[in-house]
N, C-alpha and C positions, 0 to 999 in steps of 0.2 A: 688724608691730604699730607705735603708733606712737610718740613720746618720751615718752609720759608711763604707757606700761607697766612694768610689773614681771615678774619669775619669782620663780619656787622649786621644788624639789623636794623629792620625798617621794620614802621608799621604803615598799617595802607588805611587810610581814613576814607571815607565815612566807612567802617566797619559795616559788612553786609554778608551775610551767608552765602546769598545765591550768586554776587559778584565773586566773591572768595571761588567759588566752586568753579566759576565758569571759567575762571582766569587760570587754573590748577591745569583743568581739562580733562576729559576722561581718562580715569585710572593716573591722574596728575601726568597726562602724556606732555602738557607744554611744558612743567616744567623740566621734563626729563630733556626734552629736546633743548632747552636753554643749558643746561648744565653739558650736554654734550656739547655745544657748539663751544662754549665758555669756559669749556673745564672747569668748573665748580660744582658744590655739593648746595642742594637748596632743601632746608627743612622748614617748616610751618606751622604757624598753632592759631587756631581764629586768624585773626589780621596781623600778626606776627609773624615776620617772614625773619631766617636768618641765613646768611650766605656764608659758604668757604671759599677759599679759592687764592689763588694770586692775584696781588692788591689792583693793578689794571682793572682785571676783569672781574671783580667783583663788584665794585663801582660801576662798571657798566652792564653789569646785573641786574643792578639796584636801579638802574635811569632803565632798561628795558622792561622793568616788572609795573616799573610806577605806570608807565606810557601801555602798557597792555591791561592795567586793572581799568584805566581810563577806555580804553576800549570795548568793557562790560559793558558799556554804556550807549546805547543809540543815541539820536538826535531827538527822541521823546523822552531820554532819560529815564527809558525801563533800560533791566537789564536785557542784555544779546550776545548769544556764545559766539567764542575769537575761533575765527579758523584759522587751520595750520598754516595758510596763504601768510596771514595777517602775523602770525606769531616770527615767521621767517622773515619776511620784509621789515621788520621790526628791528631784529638780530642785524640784517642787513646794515640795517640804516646806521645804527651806532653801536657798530662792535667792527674793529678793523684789529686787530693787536695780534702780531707774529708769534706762533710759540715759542718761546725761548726754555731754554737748560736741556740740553741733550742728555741728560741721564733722567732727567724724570720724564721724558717722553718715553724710554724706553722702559721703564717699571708701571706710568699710566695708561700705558697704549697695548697690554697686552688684548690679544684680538681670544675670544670664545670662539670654535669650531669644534665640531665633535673627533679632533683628532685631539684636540686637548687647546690650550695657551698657545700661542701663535705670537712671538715677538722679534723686534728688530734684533739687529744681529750685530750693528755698529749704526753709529754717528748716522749716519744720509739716510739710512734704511728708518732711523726713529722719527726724523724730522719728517719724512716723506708721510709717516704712517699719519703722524701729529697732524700733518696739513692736509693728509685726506678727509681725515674726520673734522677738519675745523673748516673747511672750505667745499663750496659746492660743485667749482671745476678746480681739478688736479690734475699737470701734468708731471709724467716720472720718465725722464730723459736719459738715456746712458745706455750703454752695451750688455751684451747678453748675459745672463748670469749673475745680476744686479739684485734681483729679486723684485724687480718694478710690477712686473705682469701677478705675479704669486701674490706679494702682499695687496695688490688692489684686490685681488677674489677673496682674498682673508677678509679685508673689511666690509666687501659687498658682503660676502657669507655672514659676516657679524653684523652686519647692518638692519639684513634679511631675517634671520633668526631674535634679534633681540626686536623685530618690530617698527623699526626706523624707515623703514621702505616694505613696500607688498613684493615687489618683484624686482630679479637680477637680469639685464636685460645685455647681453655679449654679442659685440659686434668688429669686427675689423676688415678691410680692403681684402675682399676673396681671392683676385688673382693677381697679378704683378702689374697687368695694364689694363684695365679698362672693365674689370670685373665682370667675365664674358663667362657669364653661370652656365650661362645656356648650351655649353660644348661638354660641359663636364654631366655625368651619368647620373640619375637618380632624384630626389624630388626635391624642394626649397634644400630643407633641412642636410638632405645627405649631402646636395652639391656644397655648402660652406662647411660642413659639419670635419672635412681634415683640415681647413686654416684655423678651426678653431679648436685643434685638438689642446694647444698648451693649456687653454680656458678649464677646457671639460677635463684634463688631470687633474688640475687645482682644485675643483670639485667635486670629482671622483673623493679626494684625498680627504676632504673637510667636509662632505656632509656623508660621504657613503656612496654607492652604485646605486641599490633602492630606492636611495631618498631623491637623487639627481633625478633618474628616470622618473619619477612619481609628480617633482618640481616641472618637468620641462612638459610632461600629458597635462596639467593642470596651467599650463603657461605663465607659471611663478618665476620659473627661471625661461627666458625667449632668446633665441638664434632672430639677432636683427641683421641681416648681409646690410652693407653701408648704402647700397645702391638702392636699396628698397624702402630707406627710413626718412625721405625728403615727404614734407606736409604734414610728418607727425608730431603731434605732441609727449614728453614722458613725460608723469607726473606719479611723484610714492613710488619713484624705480631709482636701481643703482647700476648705472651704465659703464659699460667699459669700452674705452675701443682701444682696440690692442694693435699693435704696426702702424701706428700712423703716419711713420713716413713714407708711407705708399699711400697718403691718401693725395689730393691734388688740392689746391687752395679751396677749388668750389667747393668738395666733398668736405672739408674741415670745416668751414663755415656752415655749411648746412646740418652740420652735424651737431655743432655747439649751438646752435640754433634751434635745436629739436627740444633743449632743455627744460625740464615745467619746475610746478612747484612740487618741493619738498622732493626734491630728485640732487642726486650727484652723478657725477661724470668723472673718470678718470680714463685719461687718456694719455697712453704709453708708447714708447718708440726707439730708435738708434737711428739718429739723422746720420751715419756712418754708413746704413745698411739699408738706402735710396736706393728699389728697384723699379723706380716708375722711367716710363722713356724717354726717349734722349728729346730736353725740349720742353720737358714738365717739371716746375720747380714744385717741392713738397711742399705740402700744405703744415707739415708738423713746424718746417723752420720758417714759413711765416707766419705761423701761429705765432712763435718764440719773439716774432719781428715787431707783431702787430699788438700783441698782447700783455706784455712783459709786464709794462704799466701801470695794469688793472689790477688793483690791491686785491679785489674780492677770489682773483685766481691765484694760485701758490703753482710756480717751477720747482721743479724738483732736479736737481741734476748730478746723473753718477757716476761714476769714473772706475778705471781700473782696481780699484782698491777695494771697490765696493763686491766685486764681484765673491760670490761666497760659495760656487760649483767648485768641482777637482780645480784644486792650488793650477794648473794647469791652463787652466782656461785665462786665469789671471793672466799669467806670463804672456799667453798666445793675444789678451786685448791689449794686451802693454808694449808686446812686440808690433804688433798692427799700428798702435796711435806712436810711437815714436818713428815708424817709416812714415805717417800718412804727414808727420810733421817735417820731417826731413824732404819730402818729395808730394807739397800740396800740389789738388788738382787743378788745372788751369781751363779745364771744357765746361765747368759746370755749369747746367742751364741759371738763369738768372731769373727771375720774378716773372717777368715778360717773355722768357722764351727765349732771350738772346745768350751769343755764349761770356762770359767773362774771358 
């Protein structure tokens, strides 16, 4: 941890084995999942619990362990193991606190992939990584070459490997209008399989050819088209949906609506780069519109500076956003379909 952590301990009365055990969870999985959400370090001995961490969230460490050991407990006051439902809603319920210090987000948040360490690269890149992993929906807003799409498959990939989730589950708007599969050659899979080439590089890249192909036969890692994932549930999955500003208001809500327990979602975009038709507001900028609000979701939003491709690409999104400000548009559709 690092100089400007804190501890303290607790003990958890009436001292009990089989509650101790059950409150841990297998292989102390709850408490791994409390430390990742909280950014803390949790050690234990008997009913001796002690927490690290930043003074916030250690404190609220300490009120979600006491309120989970109580939950050992049925209403006949035997003991009864917490599931992961019960351990999340819990986090939920009292832990809201922003991560704050940009330089320890980016020494905390390096990401495991078998290409090696996977880390932000500046300022927006570490706060976005911070917020993915401390929030269960994350949007990463901004122009190409940001590294919004790359680092969301870094943290599903770490997500997936270290256990956090069973499966990565890649999805984004197939075609430009109305995701018309059924013209394009070949079976579910091949027809999405080039919108979702940038996905399957990121992959390629972090776990191997072998390993992807071996993931996607055993449906660890699944090809969800957007148009096909209305009535489902994801639960123990780490979801991406990538272009979302081709999705349409219905497709975004039905989408963030598919969400279960012990699932994340990150969902990426350039509200700049609206190819839906003339007459369809994006669903990404009213997501931005309607959701901003909601503590439990983290905005990420990135800009020219962010961009970390050939120095080139910089200049060419810097050139673009200083005309699109000198000469904004005045046809664009409006929420309803009307023009402004």
């Amino acid at each position: 941890m690092n100089s400007d952590s804190s501890s303290i301990e607790l003990q958890l009365e009436p001292a009990d084995h089989r509650r101790l055990t059950l409150l841990c969870g297998p292989y102390d999985d709850n408490l791994q999942h409390l430390e990742r959400r909280l950014l803390v370090q949790i050690s234990h001995r008997a009913n001796l619990v002690r927490i690290e961490g930043p003074e916030p969230n250690i404190d609220a460490a300490a009120l979600i362990i006491r309120e989970l050991y109580q939950l050992t407990l049925n209403a006949q006051q035997q003991p009864q193991a917490i599931s992961p439902e019960q351990v999340h809603l819990t986090i939920s319920e009292h832990f809201d606190i922003q991560y704050q210090g940009q330089e320890g987000t980016q020494r905390e948040f390096a990401l495991k992939t078998k290409k090696g360490l996977i880390k932000p690269r500046n300022p927006n890149q570490a706060a976005y990584v911070a917020n993915v992993l401390q929030h269960d929906v994350s949007f990463g807003i901004g122009p190409a070459g940001t590294g919004k799409t790359y680092l969301a498959v870094a943290c599903a990939v770490d997500a997936l490997e270290s256990g956090q989730v069973k499966r990565i589950v890649l999805t984004r708007p197939a075609v430009e209008a109305g995701e018309k599969l059924g013209f394009l050659p070949g079976d579910l899979a091949q027809k999405v399989d080039p919108y979702l080439r940038p996905l399957y590089d990121a992959l390629f890249e972090m776990l191997g050819f072998e390993k992807v192909e071996k993931y996607l036969e055993r449906g660890v890692i699944e090809i969800a088209p957007l148009a096909y994932m209305r009535g489902r549930t994801l639960n123990d999955a780490f979801i991406i949906l990538d272009e979302s500003q081709n999705t349409t208001i219905e497709q975004m809500k039905m989408f963030l609506t598919r969400i279960g327990f012990s699932a994340k979602a990150v969902i990426t975009g350039d509200v700049t780069q609206v190819d839906l038709p003339r007459g369809q507001y994006s669903g990404l900028k009213h997501a931005i519109d309607v959701l901003s609000a909601v503590p439990e979701i983290s905005f990420n939003f990135f800009n020219a500076k962010d961009v970390v491709r050939h120095p080139i690409v910089q200049r060419i999104v810097m050139a673009y956003e200083a005309y699109e400000a000198a000469h904004p548009k005045t046809d664009e559709p409006t929420r309803n379909g009307s023009r402004r």
